[in-house]
MDAnalysis code that builds the backbone (N, CA, C; Angstrom):
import MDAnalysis as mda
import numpy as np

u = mda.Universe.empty(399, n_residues=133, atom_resindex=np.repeat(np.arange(133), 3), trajectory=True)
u.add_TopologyAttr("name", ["N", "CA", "C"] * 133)
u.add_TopologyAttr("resid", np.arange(1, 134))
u.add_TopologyAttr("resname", ["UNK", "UNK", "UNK", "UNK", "UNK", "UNK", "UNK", "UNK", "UNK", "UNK", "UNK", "UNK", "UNK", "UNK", "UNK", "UNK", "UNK", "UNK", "UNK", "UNK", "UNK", "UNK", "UNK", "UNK", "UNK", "UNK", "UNK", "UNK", "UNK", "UNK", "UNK", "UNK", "UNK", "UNK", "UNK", "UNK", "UNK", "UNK", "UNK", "UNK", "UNK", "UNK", "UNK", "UNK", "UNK", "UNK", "UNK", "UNK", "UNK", "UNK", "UNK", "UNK", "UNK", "UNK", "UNK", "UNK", "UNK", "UNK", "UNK", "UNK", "UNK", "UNK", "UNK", "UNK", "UNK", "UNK", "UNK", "UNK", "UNK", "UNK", "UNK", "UNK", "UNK", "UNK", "UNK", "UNK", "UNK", "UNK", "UNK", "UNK", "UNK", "UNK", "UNK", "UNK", "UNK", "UNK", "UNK", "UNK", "UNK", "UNK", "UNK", "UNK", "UNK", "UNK", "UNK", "UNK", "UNK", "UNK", "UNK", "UNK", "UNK", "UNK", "UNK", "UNK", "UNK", "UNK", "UNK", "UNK", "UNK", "UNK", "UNK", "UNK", "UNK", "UNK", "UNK", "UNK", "UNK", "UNK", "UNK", "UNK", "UNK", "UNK", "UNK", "UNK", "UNK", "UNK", "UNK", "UNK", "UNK", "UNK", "UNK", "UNK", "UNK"])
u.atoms.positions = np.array([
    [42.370, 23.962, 4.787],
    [42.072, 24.222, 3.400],
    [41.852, 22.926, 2.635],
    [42.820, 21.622, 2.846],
    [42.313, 20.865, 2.060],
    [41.631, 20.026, 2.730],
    [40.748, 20.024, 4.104],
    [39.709, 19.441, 4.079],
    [38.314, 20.265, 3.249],
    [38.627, 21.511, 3.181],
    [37.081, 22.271, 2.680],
    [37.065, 21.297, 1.063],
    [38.056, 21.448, 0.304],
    [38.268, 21.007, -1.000],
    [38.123, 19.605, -1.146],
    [38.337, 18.498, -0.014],
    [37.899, 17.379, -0.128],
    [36.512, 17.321, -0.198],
    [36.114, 18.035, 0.997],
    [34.341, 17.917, 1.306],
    [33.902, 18.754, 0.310],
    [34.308, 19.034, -0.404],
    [33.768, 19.755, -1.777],
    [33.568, 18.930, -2.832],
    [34.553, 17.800, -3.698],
    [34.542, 17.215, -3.992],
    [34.353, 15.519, -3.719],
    [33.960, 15.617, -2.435],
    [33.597, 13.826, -1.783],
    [32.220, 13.753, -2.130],
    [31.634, 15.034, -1.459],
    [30.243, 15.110, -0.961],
    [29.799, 15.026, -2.640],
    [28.356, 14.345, -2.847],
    [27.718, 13.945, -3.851],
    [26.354, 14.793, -3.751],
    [25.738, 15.550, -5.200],
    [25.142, 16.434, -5.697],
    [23.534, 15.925, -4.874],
    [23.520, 14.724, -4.739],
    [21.817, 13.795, -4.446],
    [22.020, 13.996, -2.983],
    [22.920, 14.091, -2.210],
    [22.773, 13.760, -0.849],
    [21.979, 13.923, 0.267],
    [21.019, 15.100, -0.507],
    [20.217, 16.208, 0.114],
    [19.062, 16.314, -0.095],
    [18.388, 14.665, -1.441],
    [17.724, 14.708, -2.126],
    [16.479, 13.309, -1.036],
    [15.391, 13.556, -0.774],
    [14.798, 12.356, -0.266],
    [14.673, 11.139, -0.971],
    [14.732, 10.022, -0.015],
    [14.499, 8.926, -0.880],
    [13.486, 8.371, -1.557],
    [13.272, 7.862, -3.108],
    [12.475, 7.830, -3.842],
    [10.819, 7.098, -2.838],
    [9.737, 7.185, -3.508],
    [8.344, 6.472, -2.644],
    [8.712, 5.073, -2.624],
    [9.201, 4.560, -3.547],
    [9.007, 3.149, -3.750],
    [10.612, 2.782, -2.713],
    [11.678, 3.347, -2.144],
    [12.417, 2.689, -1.445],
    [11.713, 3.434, 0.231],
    [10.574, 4.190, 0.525],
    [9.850, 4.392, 1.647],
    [8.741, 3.383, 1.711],
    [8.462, 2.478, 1.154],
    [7.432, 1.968, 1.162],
    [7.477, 0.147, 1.181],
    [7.568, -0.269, 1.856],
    [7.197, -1.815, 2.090],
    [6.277, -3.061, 1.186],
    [6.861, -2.954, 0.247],
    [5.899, -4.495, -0.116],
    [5.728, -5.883, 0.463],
    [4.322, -5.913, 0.711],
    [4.261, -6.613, 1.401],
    [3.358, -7.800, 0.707],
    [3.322, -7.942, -0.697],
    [2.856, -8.877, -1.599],
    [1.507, -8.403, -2.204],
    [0.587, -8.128, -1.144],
    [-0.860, -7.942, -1.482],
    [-1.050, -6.360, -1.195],
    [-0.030, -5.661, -0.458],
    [-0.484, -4.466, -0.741],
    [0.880, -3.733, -0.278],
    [1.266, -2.574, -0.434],
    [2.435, -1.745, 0.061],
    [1.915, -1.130, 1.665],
    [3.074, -0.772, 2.306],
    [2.939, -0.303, 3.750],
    [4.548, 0.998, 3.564],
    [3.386, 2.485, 4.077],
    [4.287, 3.685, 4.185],
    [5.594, 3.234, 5.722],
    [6.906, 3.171, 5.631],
    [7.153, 3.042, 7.097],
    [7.295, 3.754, 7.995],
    [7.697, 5.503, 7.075],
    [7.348, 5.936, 8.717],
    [6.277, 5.980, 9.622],
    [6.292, 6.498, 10.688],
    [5.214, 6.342, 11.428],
    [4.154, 7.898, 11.257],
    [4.522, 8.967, 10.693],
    [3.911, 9.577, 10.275],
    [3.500, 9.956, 8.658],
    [4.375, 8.785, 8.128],
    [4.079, 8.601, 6.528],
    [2.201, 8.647, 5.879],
    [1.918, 9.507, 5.173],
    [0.387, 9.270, 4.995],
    [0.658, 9.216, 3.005],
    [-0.621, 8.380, 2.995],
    [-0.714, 8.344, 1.457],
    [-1.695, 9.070, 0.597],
    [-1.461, 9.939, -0.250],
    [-2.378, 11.165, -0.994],
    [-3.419, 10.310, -1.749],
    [-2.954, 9.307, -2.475],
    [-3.605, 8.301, -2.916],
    [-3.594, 7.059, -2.642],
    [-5.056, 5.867, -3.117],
    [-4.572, 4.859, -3.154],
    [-4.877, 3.796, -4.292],
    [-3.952, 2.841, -4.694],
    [-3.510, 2.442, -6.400],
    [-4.107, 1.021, -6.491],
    [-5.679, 0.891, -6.830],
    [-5.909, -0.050, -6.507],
    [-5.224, -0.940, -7.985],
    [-4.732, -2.128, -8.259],
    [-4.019, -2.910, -9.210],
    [-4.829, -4.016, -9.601],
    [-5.308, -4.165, -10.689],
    [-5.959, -5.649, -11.112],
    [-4.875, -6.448, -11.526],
    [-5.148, -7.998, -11.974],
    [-4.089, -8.588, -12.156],
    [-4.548, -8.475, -13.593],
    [-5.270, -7.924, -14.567],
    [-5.583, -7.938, -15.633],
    [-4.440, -6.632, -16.225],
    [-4.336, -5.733, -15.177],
    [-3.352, -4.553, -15.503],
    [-3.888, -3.422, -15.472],
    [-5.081, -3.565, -15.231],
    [-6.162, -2.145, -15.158],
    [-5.335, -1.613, -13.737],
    [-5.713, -0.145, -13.623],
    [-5.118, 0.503, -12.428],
    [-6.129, 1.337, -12.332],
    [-6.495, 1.670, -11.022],
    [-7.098, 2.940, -10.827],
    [-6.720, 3.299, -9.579],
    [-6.314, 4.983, -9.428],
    [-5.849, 5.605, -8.402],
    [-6.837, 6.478, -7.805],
    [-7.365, 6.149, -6.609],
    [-8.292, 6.911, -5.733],
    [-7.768, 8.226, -4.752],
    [-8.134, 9.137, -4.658],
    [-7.464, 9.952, -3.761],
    [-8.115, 9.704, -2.146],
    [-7.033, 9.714, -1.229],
    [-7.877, 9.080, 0.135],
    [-9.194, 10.454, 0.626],
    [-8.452, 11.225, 0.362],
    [-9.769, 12.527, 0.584],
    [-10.929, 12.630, 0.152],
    [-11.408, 11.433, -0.481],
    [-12.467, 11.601, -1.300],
    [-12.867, 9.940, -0.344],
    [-12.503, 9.281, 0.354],
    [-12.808, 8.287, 1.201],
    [-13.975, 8.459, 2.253],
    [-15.049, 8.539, 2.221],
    [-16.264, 8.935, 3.175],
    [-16.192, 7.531, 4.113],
    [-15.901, 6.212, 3.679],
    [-16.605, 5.330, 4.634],
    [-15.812, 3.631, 4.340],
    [-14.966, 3.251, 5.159],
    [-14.271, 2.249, 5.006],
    [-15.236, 1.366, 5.918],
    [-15.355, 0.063, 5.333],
    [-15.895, -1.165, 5.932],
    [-15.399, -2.314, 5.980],
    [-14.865, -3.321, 7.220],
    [-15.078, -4.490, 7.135],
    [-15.708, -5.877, 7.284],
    [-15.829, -6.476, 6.722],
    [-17.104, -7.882, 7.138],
    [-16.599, -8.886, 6.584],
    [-16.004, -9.543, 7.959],
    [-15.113, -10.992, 7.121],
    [-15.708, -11.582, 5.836],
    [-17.243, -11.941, 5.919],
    [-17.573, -12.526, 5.351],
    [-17.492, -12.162, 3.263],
    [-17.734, -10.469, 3.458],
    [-17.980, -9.804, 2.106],
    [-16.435, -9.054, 1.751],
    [-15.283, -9.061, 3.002],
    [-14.270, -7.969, 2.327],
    [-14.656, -6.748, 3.286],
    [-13.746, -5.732, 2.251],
    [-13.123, -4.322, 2.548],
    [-14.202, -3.690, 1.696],
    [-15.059, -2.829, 1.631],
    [-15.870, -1.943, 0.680],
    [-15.430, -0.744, 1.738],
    [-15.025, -0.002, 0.702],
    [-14.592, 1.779, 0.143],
    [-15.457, 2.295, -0.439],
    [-16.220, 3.266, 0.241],
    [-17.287, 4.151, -0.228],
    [-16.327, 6.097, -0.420],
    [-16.346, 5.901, -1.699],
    [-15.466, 7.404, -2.055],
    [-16.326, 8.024, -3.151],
    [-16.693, 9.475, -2.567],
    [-17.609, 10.306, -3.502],
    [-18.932, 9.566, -4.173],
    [-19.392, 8.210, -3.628],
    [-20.462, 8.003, -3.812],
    [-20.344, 6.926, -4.863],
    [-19.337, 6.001, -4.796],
    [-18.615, 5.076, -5.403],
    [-18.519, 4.236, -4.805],
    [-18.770, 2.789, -4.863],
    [-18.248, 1.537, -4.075],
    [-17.155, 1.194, -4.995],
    [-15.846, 0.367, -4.097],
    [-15.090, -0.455, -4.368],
    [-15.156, -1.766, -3.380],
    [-14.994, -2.760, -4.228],
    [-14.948, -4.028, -3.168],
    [-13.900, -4.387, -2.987],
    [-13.082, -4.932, -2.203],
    [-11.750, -5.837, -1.562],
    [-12.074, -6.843, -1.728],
    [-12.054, -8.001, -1.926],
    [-12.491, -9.081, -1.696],
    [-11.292, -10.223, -1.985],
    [-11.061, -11.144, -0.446],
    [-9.681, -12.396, -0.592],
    [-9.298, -13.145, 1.007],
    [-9.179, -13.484, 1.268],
    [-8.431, -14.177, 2.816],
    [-7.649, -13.255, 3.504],
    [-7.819, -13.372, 4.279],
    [-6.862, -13.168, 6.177],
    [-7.042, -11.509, 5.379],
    [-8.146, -10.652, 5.432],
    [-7.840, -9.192, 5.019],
    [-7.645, -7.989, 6.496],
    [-8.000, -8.861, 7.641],
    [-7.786, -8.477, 8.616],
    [-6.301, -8.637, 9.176],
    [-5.961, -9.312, 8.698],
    [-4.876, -10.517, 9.386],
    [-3.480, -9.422, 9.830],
    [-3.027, -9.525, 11.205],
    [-1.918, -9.073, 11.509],
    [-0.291, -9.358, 10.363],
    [0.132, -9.129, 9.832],
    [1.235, -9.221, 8.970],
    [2.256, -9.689, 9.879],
    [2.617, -8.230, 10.355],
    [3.812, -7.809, 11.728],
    [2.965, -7.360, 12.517],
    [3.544, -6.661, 14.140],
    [2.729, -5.851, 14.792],
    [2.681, -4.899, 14.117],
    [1.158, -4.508, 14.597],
    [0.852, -3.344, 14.317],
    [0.362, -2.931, 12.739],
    [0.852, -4.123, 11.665],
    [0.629, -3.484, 10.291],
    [-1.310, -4.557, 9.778],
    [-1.562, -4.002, 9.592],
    [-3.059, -5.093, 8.976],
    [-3.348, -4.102, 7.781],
    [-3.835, -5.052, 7.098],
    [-4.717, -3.699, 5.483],
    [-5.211, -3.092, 5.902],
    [-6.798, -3.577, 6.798],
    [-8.057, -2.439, 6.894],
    [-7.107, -1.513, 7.571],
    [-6.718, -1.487, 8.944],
    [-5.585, -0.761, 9.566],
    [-4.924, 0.199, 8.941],
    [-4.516, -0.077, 7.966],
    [-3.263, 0.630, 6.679],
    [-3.943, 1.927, 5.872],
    [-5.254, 1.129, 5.210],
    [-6.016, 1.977, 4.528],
    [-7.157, 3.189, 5.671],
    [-7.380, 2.801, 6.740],
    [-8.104, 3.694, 7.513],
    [-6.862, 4.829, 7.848],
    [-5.910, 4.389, 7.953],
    [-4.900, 5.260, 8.269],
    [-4.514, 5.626, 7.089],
    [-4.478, 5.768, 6.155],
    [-4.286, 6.429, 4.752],
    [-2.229, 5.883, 4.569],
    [-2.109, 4.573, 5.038],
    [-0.524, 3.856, 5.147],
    [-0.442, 2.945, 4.683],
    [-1.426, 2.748, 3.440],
    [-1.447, 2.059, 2.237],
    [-2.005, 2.433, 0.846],
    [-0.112, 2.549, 0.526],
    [-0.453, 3.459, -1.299],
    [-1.064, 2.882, -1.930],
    [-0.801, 1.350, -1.947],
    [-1.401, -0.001, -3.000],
    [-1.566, -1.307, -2.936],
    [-2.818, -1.525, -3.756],
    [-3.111, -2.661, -3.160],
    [-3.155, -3.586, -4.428],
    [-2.969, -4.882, -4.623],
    [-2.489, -5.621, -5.637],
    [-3.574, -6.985, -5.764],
    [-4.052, -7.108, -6.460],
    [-4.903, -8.710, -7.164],
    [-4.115, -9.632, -6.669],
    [-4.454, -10.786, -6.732],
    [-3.512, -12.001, -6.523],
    [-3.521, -12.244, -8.220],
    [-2.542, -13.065, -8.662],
    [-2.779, -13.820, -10.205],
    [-3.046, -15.061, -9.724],
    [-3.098, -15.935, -10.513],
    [-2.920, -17.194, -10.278],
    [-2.063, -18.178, -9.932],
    [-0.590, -18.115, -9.833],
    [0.548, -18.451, -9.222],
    [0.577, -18.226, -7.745],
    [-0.052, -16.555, -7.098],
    [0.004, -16.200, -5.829],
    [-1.116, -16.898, -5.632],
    [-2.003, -17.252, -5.905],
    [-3.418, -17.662, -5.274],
    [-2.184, -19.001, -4.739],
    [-2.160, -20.254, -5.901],
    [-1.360, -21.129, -5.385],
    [-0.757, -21.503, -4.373],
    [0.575, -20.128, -4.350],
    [1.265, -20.467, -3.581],
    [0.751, -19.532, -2.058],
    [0.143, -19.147, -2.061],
    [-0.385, -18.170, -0.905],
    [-0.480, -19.247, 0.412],
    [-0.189, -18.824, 1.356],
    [0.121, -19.267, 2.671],
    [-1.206, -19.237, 2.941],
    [-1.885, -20.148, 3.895],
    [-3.272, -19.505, 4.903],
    [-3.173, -18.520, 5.515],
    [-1.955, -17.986, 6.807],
    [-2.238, -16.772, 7.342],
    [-1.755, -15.796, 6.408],
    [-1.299, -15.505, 5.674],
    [-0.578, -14.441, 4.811],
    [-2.077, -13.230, 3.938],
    [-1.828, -12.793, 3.595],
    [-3.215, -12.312, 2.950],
    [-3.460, -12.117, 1.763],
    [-4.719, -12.370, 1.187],
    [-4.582, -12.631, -0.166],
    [-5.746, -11.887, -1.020],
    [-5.429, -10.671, -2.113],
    [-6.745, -9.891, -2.210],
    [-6.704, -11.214, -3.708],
    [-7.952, -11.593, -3.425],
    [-8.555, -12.246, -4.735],
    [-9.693, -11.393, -6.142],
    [-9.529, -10.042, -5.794],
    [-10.449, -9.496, -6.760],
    [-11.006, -8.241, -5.758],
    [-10.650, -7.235, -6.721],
    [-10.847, -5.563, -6.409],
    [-12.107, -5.552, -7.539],
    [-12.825, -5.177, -7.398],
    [-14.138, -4.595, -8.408],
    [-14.903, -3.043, -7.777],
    [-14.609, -2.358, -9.128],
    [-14.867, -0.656, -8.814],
    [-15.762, -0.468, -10.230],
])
């Protein structure tokens, strides 16, 4: 009897509750990474460093491209977006890369550099220098 009444009162009302997106999700400076391995993202949040936001839904994604030379271009509903910055291919960890992330719909968001990150930005690390939609 007084274990039922402990575990009645120990146990906490949230316990049962999933954990919020933002403690499932990995920042990884220049863009977020879902961790599970079957984690998928409904949208994705592209971020200027000006503060503009715009949220794309991945279902509306017809045609992902990369070309070291030009970036990431996202063709959605007949819309270009450009990626454009260093190492956008670039292995992080195993297994995690942007184009990688976003073809797999396992990247919610992706972030501008400001001018401090340009700075201090590593060579291999990756660096989006300018989203234009």
């Amino acid at each position: 009897m007084s274990d039922s009444v402990l575990q009645r009162f120990s146990t906490r009302p949230n316990d049962n509750v999933e954990p919020l997106e933002a403690e499932q999700c990995d920042d990884l400076g220049a863009f977020g990474w879902l961790r599970g391995t079957r984690e998928r993202a409904i949208m994705l949040e592209l971020r200027r460093k000006d503060g503009n936001i715009l949220a794309v839904g991945y279902a509306w994604l017809d045609k992902a491209e990369f070309d070291p030379s030009q970036g990431i271009t996202l063709s959605l509903g007949g819309h270009k977006i450009k990626i454009r910055g260093r190492n956008l291919n670039t292995e992080i960890r195993p297994n995690v890369r942007l184009f990688q992330g976003i073809s797999r719909h396992r990247v919610p968001w992706i972030q501008e550099a400001d001018e401090p990150a340009v700075m201090e930005a590593q060579d291999q690390g990756v660096l989006v220098e300018e989203i234009e939609w």
